[in-house]
C-alpha positions in Angstrom: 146.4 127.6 -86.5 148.8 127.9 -89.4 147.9 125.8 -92.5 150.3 124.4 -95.0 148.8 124.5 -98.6 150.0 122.4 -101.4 148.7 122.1 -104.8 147.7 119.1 -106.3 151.5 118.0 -107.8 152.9 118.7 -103.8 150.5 116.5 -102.6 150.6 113.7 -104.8 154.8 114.0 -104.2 154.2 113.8 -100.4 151.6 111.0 -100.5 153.1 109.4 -103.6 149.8 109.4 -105.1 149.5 110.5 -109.0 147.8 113.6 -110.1 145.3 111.8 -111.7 143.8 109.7 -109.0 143.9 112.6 -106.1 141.9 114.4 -109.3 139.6 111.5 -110.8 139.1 108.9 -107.3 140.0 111.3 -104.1 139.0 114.5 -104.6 135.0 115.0 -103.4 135.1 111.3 -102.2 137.8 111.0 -99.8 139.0 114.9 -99.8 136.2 117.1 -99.0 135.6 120.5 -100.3 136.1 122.7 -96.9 137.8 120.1 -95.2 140.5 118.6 -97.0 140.8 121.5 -99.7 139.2 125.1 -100.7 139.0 127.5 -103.5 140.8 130.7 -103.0 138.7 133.6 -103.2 136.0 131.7 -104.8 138.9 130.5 -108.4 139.5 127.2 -110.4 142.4 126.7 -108.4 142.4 124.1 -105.8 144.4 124.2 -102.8 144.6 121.4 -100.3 144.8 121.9 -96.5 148.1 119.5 -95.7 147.3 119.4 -91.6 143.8 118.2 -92.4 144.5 115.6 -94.8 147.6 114.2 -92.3 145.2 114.0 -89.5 142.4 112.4 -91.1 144.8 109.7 -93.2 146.0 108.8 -89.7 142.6 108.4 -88.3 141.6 106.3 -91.0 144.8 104.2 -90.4 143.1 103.2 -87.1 139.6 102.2 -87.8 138.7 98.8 -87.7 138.4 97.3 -90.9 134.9 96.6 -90.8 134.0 99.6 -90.4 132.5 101.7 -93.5 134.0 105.6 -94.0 130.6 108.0 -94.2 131.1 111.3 -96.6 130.7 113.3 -93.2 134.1 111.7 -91.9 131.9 109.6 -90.0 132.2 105.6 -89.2 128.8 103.0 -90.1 130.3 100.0 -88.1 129.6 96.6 -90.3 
């Protein structure tokens, strides 16, 4: 499977997010090290996994609103 991998400016253009909250409120809350981005050969630089990040903002587009995201990408139903 081919990824597409943006940096932190091309994905806050293609989910019109600012830098600052993908860096500051998303990133290792919502974006997951491993899932949702990854360090290239081990660097400072972050790299974010497009495909994974689609996918999961439309799962989360489906959950009932009750229910409470878990850090594992797991749902607690309220």
């Amino acid at each position: 499977m081919e990824q597409t991998y943006l940096t932190t400016d091309e994905l806050a253009a293609r989910i019109k997010y600012d830098v600052r909250t993908i860096r500051e409120r998303l990133k290792d809350s919502v974006l997951l090290e491993g899932t949702h981005y990854v360090r290239p050969f081990g660097g400072r630089k972050i790299l974010y996994l497009w495909e994974n990040i689609e996918r999961d903002m439309h799962r989360a587009a489906g959950i009932d609103r009750l229910a409470i995201p878990m850090a594992n990408g797991a749902v607690a139903h309220g």
